[in-house]
C-alpha positions as CSV (number, residue, x, y, z in Angstrom):
1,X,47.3,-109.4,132.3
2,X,46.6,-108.2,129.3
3,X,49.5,-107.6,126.6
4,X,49.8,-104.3,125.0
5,X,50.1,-103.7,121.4
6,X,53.4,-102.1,120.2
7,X,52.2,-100.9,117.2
8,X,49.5,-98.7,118.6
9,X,50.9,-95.6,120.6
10,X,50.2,-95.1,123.8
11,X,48.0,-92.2,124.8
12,X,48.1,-90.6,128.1
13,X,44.8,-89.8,130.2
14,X,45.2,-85.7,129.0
15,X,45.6,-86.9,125.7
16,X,42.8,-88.9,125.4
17,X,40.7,-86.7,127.6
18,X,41.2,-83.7,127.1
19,X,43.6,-82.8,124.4
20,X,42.0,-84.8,121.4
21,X,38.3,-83.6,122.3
22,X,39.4,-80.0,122.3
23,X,40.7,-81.3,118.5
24,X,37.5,-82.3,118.1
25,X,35.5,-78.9,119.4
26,X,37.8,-76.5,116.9
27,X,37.3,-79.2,114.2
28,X,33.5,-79.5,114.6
29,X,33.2,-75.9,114.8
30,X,34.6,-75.4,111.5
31,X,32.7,-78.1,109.8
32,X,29.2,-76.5,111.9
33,X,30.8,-73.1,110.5
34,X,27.3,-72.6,109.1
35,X,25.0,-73.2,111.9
36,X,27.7,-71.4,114.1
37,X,27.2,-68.8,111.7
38,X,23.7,-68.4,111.9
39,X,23.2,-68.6,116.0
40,X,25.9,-65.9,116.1
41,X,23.5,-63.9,113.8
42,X,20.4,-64.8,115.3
43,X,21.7,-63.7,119.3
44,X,23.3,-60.2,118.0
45,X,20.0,-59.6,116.6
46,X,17.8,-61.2,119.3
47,X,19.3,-59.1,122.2
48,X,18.3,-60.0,125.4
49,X,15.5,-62.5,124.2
50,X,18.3,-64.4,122.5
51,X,17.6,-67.1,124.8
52,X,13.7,-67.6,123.6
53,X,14.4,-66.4,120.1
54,X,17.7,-68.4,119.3
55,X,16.2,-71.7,120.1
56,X,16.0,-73.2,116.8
57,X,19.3,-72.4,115.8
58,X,20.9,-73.4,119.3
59,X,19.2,-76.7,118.8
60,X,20.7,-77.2,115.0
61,X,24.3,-76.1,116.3
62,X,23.9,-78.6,119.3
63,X,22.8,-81.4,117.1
64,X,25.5,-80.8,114.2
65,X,28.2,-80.8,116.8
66,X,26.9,-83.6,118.6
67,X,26.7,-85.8,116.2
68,X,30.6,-85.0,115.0
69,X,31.5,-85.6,119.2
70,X,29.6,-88.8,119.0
71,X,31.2,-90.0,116.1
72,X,33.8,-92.5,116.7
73,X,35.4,-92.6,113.2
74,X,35.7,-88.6,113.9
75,X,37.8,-89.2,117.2
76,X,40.2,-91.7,115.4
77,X,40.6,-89.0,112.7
78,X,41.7,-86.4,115.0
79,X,43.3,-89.3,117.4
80,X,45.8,-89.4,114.0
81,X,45.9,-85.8,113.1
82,X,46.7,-85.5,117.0
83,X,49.6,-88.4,117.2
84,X,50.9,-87.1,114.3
85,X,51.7,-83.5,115.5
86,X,52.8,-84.9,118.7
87,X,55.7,-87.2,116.8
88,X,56.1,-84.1,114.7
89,X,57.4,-81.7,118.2
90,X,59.1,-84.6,119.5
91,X,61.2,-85.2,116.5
92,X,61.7,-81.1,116.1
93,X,61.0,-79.9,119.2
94,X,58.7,-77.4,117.6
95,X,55.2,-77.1,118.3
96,X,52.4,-77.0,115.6
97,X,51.7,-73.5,116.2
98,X,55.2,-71.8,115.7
99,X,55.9,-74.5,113.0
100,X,52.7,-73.0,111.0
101,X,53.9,-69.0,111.0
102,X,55.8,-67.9,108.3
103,X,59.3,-67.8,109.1
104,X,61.3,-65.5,107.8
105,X,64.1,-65.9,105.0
106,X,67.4,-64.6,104.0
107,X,67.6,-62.8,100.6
């Protein structure tokens, strides 16, 4: 059998699956934010022959965000950012989203 390594957390199969690549979408998306930008732009203005018009801008988007999805030193970046929020709610028991709104103070 092969031993495991105690120094490297153990991911579970939504975690690695799932969880981390939707990390990776909202992440990509806002490093794409340009070429995002622009197909948005391109399909309100192309109406219904978005499809035919849009194509070089579809093709731009696909290829930027590829290329982040395909990127393993990407995935270990938000594998981190990812591990690091999860110890964060299991030490406080709050998640990353309440822990980011303002909360309010006593004056």
């Amino acid at each position: 059998m092969e031993s495991v390594n105690s120094e490297e957390p153990h991911l579970r199969h939504v975690e690695k699956d799932v969880l981390i690549p939707k990390m990776m979408r909202e992440k990509a998306k806002e490093l794409c934010s340009d070429k995002v930008e622009a197909f948005t732009e391109c399909c309100k203005e192309g109406g219904f022959f978005m499809v035919f018009k849009c194509r070089k801008e579809n093709a731009a988007l696909k290829d930027c965000l590829t290329g982040y999805y395909k990127d393993p030193a990407f995935f270990e970046e938000c594998k981190e950012e990812y591990l690091k929020e999860r110890e964060e709610y299991r030490r406080t028991g709050i998640s990353s989203k309440y822990r980011k709104q303002n909360l309010p103070t006593s004056t």
